[in-house]
N, CA, C and O atoms as a GROMACS GRO file, in nm:
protein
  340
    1UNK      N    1  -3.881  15.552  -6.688
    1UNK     CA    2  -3.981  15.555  -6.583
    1UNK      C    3  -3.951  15.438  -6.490
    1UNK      O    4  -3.953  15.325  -6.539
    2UNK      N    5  -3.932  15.447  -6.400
    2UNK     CA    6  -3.889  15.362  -6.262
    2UNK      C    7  -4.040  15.338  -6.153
    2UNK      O    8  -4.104  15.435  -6.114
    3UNK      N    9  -4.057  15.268  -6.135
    3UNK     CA   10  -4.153  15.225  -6.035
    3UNK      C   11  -4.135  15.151  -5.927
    3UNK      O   12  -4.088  15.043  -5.965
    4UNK      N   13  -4.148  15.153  -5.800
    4UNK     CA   14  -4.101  15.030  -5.734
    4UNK      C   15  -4.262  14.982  -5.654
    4UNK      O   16  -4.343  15.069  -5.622
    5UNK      N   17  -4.290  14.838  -5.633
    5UNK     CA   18  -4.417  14.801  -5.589
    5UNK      C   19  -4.319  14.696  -5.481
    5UNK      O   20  -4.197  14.686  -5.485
    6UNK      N   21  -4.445  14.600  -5.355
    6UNK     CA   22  -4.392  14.503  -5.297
    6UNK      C   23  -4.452  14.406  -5.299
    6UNK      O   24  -4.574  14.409  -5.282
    7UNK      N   25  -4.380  14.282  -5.321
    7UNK     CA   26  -4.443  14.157  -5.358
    7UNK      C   27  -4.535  14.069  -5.166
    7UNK      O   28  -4.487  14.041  -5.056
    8UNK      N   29  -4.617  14.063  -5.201
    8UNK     CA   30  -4.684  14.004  -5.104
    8UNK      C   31  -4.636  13.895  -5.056
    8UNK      O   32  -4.542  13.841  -5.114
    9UNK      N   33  -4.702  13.827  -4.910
    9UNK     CA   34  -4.627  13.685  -4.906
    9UNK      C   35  -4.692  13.564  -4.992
    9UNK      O   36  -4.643  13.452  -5.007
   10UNK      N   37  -4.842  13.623  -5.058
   10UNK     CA   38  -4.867  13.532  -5.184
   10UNK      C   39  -4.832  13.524  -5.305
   10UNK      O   40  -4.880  13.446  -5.387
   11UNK      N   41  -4.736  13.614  -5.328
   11UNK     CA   42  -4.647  13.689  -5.474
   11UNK      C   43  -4.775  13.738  -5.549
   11UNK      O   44  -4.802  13.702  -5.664
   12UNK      N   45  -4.836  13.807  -5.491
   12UNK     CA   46  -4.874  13.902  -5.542
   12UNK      C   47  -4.817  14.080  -5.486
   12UNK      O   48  -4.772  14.127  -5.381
   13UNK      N   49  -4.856  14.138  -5.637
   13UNK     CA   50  -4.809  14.277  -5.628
   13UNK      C   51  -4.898  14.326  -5.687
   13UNK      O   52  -4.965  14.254  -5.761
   14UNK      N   53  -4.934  14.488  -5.672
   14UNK     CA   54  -5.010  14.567  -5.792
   14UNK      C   55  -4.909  14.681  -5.840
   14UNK      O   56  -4.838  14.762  -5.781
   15UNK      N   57  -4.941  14.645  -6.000
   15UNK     CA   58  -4.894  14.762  -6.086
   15UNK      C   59  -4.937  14.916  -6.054
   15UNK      O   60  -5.052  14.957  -6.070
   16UNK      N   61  -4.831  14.992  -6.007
   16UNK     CA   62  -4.852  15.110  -5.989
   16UNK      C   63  -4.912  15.204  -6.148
   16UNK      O   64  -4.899  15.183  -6.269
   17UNK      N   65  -4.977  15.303  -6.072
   17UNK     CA   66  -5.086  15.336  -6.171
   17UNK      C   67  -5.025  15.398  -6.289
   17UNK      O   68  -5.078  15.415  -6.398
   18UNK      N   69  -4.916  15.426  -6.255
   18UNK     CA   70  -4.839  15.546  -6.402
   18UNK      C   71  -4.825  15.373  -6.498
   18UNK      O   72  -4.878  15.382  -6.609
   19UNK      N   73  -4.782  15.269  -6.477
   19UNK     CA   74  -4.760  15.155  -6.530
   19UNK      C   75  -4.894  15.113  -6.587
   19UNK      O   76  -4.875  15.062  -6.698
   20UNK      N   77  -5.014  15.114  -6.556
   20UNK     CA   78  -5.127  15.030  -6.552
   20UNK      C   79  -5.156  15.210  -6.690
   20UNK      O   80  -5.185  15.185  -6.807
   21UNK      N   81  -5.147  15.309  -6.658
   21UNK     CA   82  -5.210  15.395  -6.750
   21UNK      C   83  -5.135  15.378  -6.856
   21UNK      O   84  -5.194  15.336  -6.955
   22UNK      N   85  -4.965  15.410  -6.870
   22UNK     CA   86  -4.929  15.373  -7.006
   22UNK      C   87  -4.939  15.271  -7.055
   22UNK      O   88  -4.937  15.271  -7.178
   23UNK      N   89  -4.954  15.151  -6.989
   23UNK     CA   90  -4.998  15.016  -7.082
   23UNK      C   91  -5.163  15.016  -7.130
   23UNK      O   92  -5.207  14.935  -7.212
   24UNK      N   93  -5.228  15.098  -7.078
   24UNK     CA   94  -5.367  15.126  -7.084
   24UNK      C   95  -5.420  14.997  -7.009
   24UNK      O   96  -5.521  14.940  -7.052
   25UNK      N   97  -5.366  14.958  -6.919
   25UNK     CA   98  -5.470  14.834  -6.834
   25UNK      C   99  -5.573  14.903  -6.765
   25UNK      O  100  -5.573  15.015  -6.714
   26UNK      N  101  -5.657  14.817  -6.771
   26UNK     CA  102  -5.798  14.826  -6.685
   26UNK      C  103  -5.860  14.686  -6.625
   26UNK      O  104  -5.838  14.575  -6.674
   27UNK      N  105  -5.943  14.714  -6.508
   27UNK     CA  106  -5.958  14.592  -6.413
   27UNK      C  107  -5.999  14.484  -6.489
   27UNK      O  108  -6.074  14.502  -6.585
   28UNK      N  109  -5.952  14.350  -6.450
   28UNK     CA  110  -5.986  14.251  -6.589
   28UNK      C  111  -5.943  14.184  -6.684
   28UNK      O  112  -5.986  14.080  -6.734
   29UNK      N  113  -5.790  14.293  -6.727
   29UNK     CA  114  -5.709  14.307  -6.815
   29UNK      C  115  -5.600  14.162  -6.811
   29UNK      O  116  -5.580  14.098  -6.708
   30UNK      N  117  -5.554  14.137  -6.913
   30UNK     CA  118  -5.472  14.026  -6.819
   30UNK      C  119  -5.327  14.085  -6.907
   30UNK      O  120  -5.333  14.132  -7.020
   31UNK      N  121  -5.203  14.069  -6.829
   31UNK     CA  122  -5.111  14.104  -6.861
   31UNK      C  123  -4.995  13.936  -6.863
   31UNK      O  124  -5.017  13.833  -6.800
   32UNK      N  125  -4.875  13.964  -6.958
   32UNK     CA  126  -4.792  13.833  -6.937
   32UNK      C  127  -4.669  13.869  -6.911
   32UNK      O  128  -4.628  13.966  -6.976
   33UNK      N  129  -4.567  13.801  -6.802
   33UNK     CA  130  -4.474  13.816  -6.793
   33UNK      C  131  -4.382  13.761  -6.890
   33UNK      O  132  -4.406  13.645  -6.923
   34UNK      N  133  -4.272  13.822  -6.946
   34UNK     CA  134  -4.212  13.776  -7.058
   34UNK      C  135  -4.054  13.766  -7.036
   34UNK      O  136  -3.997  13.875  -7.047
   35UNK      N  137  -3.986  13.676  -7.012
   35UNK     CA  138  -3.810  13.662  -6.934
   35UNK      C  139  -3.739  13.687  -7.102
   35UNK      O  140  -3.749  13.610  -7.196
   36UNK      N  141  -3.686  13.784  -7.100
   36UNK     CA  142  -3.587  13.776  -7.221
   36UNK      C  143  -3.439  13.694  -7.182
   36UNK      O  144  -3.424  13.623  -7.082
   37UNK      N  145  -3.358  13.716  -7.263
   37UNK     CA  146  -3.249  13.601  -7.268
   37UNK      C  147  -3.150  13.674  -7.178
   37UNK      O  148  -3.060  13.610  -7.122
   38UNK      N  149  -3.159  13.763  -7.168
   38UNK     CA  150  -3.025  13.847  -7.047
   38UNK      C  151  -3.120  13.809  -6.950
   38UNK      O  152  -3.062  13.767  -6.850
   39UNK      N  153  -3.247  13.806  -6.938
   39UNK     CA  154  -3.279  13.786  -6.762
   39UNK      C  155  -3.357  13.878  -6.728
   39UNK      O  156  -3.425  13.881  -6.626
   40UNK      N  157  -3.350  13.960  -6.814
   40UNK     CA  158  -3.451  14.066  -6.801
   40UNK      C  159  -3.646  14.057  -6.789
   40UNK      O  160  -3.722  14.029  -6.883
   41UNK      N  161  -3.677  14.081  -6.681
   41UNK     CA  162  -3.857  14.055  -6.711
   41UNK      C  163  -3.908  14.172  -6.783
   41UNK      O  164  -3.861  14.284  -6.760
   42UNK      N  165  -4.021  14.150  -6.886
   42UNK     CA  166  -4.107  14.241  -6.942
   42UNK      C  167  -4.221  14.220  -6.907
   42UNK      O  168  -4.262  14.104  -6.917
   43UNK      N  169  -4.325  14.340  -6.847
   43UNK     CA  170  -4.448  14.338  -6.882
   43UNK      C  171  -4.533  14.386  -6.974
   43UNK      O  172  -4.535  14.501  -7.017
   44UNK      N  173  -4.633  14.261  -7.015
   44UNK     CA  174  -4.680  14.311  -7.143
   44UNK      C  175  -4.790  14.304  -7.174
   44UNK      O  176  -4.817  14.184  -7.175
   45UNK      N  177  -4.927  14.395  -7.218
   45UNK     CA  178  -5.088  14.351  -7.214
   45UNK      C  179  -5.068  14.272  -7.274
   45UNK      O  180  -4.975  14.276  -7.355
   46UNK      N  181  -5.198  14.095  -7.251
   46UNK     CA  182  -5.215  14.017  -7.260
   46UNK      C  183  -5.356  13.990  -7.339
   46UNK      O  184  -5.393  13.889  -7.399
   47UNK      N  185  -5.444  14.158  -7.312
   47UNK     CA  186  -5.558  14.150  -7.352
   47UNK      C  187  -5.571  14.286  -7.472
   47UNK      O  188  -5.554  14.406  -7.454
   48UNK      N  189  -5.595  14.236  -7.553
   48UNK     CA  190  -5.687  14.362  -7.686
   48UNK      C  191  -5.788  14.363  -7.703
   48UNK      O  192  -5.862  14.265  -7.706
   49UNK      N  193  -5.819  14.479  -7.719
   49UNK     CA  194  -5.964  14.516  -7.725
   49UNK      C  195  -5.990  14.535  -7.840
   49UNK      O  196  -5.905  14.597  -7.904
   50UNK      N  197  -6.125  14.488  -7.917
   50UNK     CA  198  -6.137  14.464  -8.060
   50UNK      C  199  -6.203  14.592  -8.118
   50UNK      O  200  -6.272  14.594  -8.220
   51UNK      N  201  -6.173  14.697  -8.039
   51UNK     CA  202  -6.145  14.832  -8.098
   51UNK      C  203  -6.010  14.857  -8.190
   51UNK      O  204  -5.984  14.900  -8.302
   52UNK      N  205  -5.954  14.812  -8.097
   52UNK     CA  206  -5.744  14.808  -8.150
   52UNK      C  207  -5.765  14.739  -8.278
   52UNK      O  208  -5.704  14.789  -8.372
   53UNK      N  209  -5.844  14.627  -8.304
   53UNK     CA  210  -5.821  14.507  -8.433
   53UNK      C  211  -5.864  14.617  -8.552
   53UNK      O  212  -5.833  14.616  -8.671
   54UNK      N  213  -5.928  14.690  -8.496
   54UNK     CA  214  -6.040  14.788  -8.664
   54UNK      C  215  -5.896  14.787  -8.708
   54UNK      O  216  -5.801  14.810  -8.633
   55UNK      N  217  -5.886  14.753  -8.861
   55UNK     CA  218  -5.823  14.782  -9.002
   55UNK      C  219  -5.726  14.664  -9.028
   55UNK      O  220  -5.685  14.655  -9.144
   56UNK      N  221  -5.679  14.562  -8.925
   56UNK     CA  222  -5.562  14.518  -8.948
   56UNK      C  223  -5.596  14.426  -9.057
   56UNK      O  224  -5.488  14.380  -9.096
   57UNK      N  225  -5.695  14.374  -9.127
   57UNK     CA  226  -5.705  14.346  -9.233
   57UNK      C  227  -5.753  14.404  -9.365
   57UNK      O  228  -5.815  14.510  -9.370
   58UNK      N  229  -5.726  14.342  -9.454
   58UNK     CA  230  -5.759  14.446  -9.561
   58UNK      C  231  -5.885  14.382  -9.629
   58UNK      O  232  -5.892  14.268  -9.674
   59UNK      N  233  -5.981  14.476  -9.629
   59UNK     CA  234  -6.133  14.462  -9.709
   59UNK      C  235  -6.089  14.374  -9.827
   59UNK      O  236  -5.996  14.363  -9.906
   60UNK      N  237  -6.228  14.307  -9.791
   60UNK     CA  238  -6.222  14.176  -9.959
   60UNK      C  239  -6.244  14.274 -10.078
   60UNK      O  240  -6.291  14.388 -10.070
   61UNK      N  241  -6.209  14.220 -10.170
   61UNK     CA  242  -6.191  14.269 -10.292
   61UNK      C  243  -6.357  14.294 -10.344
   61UNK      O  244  -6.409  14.388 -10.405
   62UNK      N  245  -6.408  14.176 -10.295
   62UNK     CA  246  -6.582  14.193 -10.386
   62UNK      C  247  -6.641  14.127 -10.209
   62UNK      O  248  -6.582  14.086 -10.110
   63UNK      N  249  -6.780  14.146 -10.245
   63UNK     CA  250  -6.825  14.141 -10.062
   63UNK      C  251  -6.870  13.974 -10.096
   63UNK      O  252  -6.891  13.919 -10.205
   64UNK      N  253  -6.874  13.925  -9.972
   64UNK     CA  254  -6.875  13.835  -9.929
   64UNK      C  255  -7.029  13.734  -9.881
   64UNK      O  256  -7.044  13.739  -9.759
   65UNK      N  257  -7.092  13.686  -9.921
   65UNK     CA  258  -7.223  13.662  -9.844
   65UNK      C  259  -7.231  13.560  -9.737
   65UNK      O  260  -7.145  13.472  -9.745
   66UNK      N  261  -7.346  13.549  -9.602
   66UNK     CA  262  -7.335  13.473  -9.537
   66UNK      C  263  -7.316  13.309  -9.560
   66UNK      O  264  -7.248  13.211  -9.530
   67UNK      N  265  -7.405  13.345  -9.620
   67UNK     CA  266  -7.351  13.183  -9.716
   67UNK      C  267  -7.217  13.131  -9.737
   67UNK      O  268  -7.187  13.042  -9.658
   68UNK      N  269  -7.124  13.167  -9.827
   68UNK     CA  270  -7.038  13.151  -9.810
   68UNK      C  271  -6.877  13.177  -9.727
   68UNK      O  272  -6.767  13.130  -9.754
   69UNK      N  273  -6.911  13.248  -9.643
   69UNK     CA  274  -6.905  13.281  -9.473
   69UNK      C  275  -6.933  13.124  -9.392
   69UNK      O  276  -6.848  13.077  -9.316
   70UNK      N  277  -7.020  13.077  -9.412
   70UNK     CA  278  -7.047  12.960  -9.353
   70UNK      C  279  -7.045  12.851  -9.374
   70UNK      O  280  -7.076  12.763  -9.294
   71UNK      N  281  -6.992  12.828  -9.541
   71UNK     CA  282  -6.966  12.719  -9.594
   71UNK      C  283  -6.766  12.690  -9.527
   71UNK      O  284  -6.707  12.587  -9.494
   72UNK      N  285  -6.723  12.829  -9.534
   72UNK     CA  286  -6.570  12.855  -9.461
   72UNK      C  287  -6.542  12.808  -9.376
   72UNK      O  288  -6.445  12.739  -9.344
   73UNK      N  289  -6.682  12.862  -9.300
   73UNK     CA  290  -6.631  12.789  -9.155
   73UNK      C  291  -6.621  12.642  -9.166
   73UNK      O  292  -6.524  12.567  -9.157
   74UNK      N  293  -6.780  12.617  -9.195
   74UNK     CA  294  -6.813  12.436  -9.225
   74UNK      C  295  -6.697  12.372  -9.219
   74UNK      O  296  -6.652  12.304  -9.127
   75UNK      N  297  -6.624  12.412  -9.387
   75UNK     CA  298  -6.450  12.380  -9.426
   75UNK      C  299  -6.373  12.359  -9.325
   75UNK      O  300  -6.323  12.250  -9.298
   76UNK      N  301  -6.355  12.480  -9.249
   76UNK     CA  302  -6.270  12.455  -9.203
   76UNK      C  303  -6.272  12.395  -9.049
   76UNK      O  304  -6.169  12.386  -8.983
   77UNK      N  305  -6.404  12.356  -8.999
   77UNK     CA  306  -6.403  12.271  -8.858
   77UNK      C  307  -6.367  12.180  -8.909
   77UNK      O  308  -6.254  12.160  -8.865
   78UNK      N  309  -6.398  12.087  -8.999
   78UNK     CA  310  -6.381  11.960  -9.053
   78UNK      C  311  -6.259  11.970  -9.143
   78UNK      O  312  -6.253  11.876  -9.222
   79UNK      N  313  -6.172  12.048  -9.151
   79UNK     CA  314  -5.997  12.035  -9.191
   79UNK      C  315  -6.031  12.036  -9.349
   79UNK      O  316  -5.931  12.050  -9.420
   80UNK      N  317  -6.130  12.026  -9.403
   80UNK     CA  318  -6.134  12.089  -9.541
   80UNK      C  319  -6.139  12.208  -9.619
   80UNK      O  320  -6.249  12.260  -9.642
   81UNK      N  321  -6.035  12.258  -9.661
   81UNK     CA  322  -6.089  12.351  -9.742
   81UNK      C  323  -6.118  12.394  -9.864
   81UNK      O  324  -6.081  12.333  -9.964
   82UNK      N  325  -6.183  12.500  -9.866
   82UNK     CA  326  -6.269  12.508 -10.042
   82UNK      C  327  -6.230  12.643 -10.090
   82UNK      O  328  -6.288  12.724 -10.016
   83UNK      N  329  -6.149  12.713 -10.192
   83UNK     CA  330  -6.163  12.783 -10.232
   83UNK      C  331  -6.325  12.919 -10.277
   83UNK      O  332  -6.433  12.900 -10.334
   84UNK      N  333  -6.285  12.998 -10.239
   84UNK     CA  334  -6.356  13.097 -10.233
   84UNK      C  335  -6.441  13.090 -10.390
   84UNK      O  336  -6.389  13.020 -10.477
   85UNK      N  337  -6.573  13.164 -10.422
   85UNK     CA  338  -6.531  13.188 -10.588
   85UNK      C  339  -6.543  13.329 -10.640
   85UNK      O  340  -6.514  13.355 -10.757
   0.00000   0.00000   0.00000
């Protein structure tokens, strides 16, 4: 897929829409330019939507209570941590 856009005299450009739909961008979105080692630029979403995150971890073994949810955190603002029990 080939696209061609034109860079403004503020270097700005807009992503043509076939680009903005397969990356799924929407207004807001922030995208990063990425220089690989040949020289090549990539564009790449910058933003996920915490729809995308559902599953990437795996459910605790036994559930968890707020309590100790918040003793975690506690831990870990202050660089300590405490094993779970």
């Amino acid at each position: 897929m080939t696209n061609t856009t034109t860079v403004t005299s503020k270097g700005q450009t807009t992503i043509p829409k076939r680009i903005r739909d397969r990356l799924n961008l929407k207004a807001g979105d922030r995208v990063e330019f990425v220089v690989e080692e040949d020289g090549k630029v990539v564009l790449v979403p910058a933003t996920v939507r915490i729809a995308e995150l559902r599953g990437i971890l795996p459910r605790p073994k036994k559930p968890v209570s707020l309590e100790v949810m918040e003793e975690a955190i506690k831990a870990g603002a202050s660089g300590k941590s405490k094993s779970r029990e």
